[in-house]
Each structure stands twice: as C-alpha cells, then as structure tokens.
N, C-alpha and C positions, 0 to 999 in steps of 0.2 A: 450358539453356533455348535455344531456338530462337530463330533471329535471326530478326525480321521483315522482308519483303520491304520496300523503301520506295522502289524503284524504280517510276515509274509504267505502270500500265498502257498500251502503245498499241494502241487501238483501229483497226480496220479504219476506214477512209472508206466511210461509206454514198454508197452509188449514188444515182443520182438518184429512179430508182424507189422505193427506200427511205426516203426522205428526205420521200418524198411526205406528205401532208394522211391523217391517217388518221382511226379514228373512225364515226361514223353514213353511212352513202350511201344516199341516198332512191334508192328505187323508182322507175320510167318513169311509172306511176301517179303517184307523188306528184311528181316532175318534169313531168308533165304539166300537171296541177291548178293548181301555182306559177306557171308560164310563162300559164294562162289569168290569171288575175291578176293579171301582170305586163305582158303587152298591152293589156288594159282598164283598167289604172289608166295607160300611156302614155297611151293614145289618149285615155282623160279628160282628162289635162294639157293634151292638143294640141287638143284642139275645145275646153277653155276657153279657152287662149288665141286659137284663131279665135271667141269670142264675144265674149271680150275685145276685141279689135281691132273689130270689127263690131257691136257691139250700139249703139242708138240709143234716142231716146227720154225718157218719163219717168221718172225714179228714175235715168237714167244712171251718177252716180257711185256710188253707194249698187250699183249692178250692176257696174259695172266692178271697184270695190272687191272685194266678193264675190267674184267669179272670178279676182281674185287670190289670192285666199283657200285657194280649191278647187285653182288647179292649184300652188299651192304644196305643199300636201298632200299628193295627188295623185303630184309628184314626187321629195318625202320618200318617202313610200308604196311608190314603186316601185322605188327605191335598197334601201330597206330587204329588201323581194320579192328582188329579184335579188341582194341579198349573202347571203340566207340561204341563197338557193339554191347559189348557189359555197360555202357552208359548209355543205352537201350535196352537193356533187361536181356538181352538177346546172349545166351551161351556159347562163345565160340567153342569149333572144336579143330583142332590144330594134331591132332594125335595122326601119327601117320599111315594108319592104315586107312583113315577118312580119308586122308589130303592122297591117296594112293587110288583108291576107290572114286574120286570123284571130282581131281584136277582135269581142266579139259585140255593142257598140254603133254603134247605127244612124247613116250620117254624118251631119254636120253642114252643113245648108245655105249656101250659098254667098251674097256681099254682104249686105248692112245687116240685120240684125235685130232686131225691135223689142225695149223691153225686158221687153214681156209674154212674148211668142212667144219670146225665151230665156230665160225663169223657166223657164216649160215645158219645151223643150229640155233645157236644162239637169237639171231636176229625171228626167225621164226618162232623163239617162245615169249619173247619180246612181244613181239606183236599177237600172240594168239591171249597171254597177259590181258593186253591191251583191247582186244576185242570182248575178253568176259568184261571188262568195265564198261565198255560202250556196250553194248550188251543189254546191261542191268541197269546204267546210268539214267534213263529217263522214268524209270517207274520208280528208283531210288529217290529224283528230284521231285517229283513228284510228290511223295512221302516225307521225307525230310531235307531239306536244301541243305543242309549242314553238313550230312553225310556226303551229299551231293558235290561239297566240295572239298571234300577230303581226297573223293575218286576223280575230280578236274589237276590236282596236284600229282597226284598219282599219273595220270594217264600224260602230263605233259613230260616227267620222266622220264616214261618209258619210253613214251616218242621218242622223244632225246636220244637214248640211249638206242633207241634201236637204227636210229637213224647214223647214230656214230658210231656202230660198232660195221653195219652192212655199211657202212665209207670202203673200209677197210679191201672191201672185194670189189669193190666197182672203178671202171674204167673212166675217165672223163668222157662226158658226154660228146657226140659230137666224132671221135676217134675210132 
C-alpha cells in the first residue's frame, strides 16, 4: 500500500493583483447610475442641514426635528450607495466639488427661511432625490437586482418623507 503524502502543501504567495476583490464588476453604466444617486442623496444631507440651521418660524421645532430626520437618512443612504459601489469595483466620489458640479437638485437658498418656504423647499429636493432613483432604477435592475434594491428601500423613504414633510402645508382636501 502506498504511503500517504502528509507533508503540507506550499503554496505560491499570491501577488497582490491576485489577491485582489473578485466577483460581479458593474458596468461604466451602472457606475454611472450609482454615483448619480450618490451626489443627490449627499447634497440632500447638506441642504438639510442648511435648512436645518436656517429655518424660522411657525412649527420651528417639529421642522427642525424633521430635517434631522431626512439628513440622517439621507447619510445612512449614501454610505450604503457608495459601499455597494466599492463591492462593485465601482470608485465612488463624494468630494464636493463633484456632488457641486453634478447633483440634479436645485440649490438651496441662502439665510433664514421660513418654515412654510422650507416645507416647500424641502419637499421639492425630496422628490427631485427621488426622481434620479426612478430615473436610473430600471437599467440598474436590469444590471444588478441587488443594487436594485438597495434604491426600492431608498426611494420608499424618501416618498415617506416627502409626503410628510409637504403634510405640513397642505389644506384638507375637499375645504
């Protein structure tokens, strides 16, 4: 009978390139898509907190609160966005002359705002948010469902949120 070998194997040292992150690698496309979603949920955070800081008014705390609310989300939202992207090879870039350059919410006006005119405001970058996810959301599912539903979690949020923040100004219907 044949003696068994029991000497261990040594293996080569994988190179660093080898060693590398292997697995799924999104598309320029879908590194695209991600990175839009990822500047518009920054720049959501950062104009709530210039609301936050600046809003005035009736309802004050009940708005102030709120928009703690949203850019906590917001930059939940956007950590989550840019890690999936790095676990798609895909380099986010969060630096803000990019997220300056290339968010498609409209900016945020400058000193005291009341706290009607940032329901408004507000509700407005909520939904503009919300419309770069739908947006990009079908060629994203299409590519990766994963991702896909990273941005369904996302996008029912912001609904949420946009839907309960624009409460605040509207009338009962019907009145």
């Amino acid at each position: 009978m044949a003696q068994k070998n029991t000497t261990p194997q040594r293996t080569a040292k994988k190179t660093r390139q080898q060693n590398a992150e292997a697995g799924f690698t999104a598309s320029a496309a879908l590194g695209e898509a991600l990175q839009s979603v990822l500047v518009d949920l920054l720049e959501l955070a950062s104009q709530g907190k210039q609301a936050h800081w600046n809003v005035v008014g009736r309802n004050f705390r009940d708005t102030h609160r709120q928009l703690d609310e949203i850019i906590d989300d917001a930059r939940v939202f956007s950590d989550t966005v840019a890690e999936r992207m790095r676990a798609l090879h895909i380099v986010p870039d969060g630096r803000s002359s990019t997220v300056a350059a290339s968010t498609s919410l409209p900016a945020f006006p400058t000193g005291e705002v009341s706290t009607e005119e940032t329901i408004d405001l507000v509700t407005e970058r909520l939904e503009a948010a919300v419309q770069t996810l739908r947006d990009v959301h079908d060629g994203v599912d299409e590519e990766d469902p994963t991702s896909a539903d990273v941005l369904h979690a996302i996008i029912e949020r912001l609904e949420q949120f946009a839907w309960m923040v624009s409460a605040e100004n509207r009338t009962p219907a019907g009145r």
